[in-house]
MIDRENTI-851908 format. One line per field, with one value per residue: residue number from 1; residue in three letters; x, y, z of N, C-alpha, C in turn. Coordinates in Angstrom, 1 decimal. Last residue first. Example, Ala and Ser with C-alpha at 12.3 -4.5 7.8 and 13.67 -1.06 7.14 Angstrom:
# MIDRENTI-851908
milum <- c(2  1) .
marse <- c(SER  ALA) .
n.X <- c(12.8  13.2) .
n.Y <- c(-2.2  -5.7) .
n.Z <- c(7.1  7.8) .
ca.X <- c(13.7  12.3) .
ca.Y <- c(-1.1  -4.5) .
ca.Z <- c(7.1  7.8) .
c.X <- c(12.9  13.2) .
c.Y <- c(0.0  -3.3) .
c.Z <- c(7.9  7.8) .
This chain:
# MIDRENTI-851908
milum <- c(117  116  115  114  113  112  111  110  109  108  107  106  105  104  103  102  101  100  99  98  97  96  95  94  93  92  91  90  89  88  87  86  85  84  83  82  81  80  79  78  77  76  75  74  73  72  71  70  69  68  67  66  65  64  63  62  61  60  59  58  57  56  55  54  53  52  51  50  49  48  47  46  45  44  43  42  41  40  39  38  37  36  35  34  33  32  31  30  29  28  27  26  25  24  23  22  21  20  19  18  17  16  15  14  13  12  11  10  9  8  7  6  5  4  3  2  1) .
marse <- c(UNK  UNK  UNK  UNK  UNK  UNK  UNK  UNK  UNK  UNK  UNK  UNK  UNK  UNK  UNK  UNK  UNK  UNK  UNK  UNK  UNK  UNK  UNK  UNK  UNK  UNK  UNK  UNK  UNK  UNK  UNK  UNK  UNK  UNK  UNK  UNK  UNK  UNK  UNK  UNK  UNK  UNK  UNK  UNK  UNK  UNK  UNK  UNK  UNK  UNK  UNK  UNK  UNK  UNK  UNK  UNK  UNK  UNK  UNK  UNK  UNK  UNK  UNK  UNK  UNK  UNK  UNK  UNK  UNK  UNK  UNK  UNK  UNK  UNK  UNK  UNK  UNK  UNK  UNK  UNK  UNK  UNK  UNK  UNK  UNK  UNK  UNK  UNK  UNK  UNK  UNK  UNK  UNK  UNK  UNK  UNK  UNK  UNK  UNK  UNK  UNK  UNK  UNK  UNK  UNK  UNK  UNK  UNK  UNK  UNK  UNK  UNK  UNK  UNK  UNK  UNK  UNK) .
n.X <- c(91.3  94.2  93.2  95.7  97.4  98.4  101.3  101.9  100.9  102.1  104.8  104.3  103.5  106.1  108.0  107.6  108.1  110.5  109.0  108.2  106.5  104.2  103.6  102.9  100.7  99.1  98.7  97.3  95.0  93.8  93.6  92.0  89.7  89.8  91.1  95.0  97.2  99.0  102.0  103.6  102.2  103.1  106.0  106.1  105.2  107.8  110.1  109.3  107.8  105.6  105.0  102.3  100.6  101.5  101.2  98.9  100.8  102.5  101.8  98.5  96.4  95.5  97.7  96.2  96.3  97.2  97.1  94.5  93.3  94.0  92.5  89.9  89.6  89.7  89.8  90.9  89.0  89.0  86.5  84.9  84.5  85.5  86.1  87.7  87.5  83.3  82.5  82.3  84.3  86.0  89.1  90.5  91.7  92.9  95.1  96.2  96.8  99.2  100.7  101.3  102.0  104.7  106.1  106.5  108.4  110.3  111.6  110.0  108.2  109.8  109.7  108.1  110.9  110.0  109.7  111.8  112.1) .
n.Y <- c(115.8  114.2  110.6  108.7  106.4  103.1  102.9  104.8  103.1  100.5  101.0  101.6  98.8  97.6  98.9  98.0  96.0  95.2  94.6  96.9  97.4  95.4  96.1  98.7  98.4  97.4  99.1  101.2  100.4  100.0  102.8  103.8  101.7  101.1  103.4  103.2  101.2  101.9  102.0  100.0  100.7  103.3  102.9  101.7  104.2  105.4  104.0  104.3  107.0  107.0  106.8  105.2  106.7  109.9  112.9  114.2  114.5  114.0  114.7  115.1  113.1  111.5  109.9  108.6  105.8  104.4  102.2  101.8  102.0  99.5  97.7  98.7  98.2  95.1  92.6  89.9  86.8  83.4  81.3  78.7  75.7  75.1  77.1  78.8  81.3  81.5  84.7  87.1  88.2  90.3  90.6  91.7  89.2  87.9  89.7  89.4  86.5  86.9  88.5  86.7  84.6  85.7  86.5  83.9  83.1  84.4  84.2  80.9  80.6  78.7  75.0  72.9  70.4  66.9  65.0  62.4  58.7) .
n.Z <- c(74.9  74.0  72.3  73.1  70.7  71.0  70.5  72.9  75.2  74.7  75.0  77.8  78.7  78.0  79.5  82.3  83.5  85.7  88.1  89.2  86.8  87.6  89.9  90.1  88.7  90.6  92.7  91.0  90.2  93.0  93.0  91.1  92.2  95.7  98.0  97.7  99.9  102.5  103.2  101.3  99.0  98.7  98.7  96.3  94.8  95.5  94.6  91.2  90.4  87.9  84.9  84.8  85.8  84.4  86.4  87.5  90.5  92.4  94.8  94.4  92.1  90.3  87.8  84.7  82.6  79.8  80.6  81.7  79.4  78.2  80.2  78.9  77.1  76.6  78.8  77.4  77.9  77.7  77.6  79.2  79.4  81.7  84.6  86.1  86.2  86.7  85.0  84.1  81.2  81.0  82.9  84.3  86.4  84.5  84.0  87.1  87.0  85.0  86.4  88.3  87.0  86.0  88.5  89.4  87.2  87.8  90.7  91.4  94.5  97.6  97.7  99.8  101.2  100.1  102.6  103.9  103.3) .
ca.X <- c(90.9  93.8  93.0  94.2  97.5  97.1  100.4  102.4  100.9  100.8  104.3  105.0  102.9  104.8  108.1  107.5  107.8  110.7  109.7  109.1  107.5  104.9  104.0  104.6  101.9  99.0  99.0  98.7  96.1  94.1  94.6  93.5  90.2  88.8  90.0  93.7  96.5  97.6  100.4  103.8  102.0  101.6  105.4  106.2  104.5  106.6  109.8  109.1  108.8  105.9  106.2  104.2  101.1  101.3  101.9  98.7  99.7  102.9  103.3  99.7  96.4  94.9  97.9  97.0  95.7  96.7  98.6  95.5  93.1  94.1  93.8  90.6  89.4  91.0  88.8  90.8  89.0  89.6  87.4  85.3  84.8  86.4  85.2  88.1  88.3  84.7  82.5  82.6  83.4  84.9  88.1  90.2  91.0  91.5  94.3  95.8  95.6  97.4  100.2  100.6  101.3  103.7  105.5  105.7  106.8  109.9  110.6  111.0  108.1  109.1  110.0  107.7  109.4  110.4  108.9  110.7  112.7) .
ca.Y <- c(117.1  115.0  112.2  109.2  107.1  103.8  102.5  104.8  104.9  100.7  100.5  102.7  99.8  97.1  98.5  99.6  95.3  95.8  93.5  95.8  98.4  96.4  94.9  98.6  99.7  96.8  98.4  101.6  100.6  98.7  101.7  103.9  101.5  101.8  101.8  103.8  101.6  101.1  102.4  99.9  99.7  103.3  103.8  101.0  102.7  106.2  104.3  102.8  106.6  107.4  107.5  104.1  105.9  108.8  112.2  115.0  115.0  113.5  115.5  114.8  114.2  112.4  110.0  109.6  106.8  106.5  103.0  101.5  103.2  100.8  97.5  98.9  99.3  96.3  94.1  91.1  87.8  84.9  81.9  79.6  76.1  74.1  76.5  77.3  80.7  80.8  83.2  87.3  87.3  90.5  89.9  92.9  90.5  87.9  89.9  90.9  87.6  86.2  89.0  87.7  84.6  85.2  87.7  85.1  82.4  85.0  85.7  81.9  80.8  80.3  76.1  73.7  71.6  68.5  65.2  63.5  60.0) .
ca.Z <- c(75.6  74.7  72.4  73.7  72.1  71.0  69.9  72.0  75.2  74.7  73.7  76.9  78.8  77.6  78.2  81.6  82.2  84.2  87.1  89.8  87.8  86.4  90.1  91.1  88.1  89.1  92.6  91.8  89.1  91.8  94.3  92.0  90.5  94.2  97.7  97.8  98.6  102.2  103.7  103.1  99.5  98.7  99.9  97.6  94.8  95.5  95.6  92.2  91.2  89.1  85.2  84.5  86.7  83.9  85.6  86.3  90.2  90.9  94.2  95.6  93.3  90.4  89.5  85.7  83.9  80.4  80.7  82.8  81.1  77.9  80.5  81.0  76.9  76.5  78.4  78.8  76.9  79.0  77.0  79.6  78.1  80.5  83.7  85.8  85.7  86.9  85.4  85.6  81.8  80.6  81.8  83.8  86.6  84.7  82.9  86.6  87.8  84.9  85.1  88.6  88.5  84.9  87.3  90.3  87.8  85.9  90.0  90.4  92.8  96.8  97.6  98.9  101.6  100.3  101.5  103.9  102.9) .
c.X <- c(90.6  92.8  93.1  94.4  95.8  96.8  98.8  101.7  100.7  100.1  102.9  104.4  103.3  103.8  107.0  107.2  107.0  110.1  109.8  109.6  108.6  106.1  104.7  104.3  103.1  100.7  99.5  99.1  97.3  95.0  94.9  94.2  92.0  90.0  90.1  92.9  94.9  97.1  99.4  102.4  101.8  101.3  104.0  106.0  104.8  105.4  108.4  109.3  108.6  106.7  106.5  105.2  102.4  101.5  101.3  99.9  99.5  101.6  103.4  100.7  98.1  94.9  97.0  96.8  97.0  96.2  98.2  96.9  94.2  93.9  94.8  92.1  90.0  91.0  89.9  89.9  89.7  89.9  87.8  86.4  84.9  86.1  86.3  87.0  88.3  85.6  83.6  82.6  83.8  84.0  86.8  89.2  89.9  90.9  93.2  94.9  95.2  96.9  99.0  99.5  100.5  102.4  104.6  105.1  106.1  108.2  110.0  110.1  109.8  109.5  109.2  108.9  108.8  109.4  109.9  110.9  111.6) .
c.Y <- c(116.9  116.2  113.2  110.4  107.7  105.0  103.0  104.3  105.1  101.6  100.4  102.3  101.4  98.1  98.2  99.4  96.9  95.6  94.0  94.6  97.8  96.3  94.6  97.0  99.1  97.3  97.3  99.9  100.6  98.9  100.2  103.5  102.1  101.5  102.4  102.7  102.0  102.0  102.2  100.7  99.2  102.1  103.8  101.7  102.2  105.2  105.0  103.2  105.2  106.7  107.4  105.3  105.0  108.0  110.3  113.4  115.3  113.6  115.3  115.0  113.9  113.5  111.2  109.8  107.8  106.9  104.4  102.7  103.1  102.2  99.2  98.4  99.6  97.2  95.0  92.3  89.0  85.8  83.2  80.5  78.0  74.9  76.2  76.7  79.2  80.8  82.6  85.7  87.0  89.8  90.0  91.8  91.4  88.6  88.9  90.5  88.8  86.4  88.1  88.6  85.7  85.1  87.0  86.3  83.3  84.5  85.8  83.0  81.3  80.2  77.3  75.1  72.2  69.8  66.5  64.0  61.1) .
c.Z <- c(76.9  74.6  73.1  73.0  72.0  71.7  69.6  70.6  74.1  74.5  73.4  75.9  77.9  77.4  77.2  80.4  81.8  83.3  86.1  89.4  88.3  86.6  88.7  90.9  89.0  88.9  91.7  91.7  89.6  91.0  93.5  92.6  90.6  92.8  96.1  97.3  98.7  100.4  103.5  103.7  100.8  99.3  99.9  98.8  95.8  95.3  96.5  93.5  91.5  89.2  86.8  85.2  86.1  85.0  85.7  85.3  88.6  90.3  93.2  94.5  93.9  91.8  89.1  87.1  84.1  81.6  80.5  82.1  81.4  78.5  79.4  81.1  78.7  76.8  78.0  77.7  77.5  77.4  77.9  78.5  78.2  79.4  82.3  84.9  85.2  86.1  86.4  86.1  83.3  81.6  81.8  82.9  85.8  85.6  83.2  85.0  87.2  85.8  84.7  87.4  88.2  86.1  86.6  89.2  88.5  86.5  88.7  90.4  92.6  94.9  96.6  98.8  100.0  100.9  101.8  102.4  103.1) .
């Protein structure tokens, strides 16, 4: 009998996938994941950026990366995401975005908002 092929994640698996990249991403400790005794802490104070950044230039200039357009993320994608922490958040925001998880980040605005000066 052949072996199956491997089939593509469920999208709930590709989201869970991703969202644990993204919060060892933002973890403190620069160790191995894989170490046994290893705890994943995320850095709040960066995953709390994340839902107060602001697009710092071009037509959405000044608005929350949750409010941009999902067309407007996949147009950063098809060209290339900026280097640096903007391009990571962009990127972060349309994997968000692309799985209705807005919700999270609103509740985050919301819960802890920033002082504007």
């Amino acid at each position: 009998m052949a072996e199956a092929e491997a089939s593509p994640a469920e999208p709930a698996a590709a989201v869970a996938i991703k969202f644990l990249r993204f919060i060892m991403w933002i973890c403190s400790g620069k160790d191995s994941i894989f170490g046994l005794d290893m705890e994943i802490r995320p850095d709040t104070k960066q995953l709390l950026e994340l839902a107060h950044y602001k697009m710092p230039f071009g037509k959405f200039k000044g608005r929350y990366l949750v409010d941009l357009p999902l067309p407007y993320l996949v147009w950063f994608r098809q060209k290339g995401f900026p280097k640096g922490k903007l391009g990571d958040y962009l990127n972060t925001m349309l994997t968000i975005k692309d799985n209705n998880l807005e919700p999270i980040i609103r509740k985050l605005q919301k819960d802890f908002p920033r002082d504007s000066t």
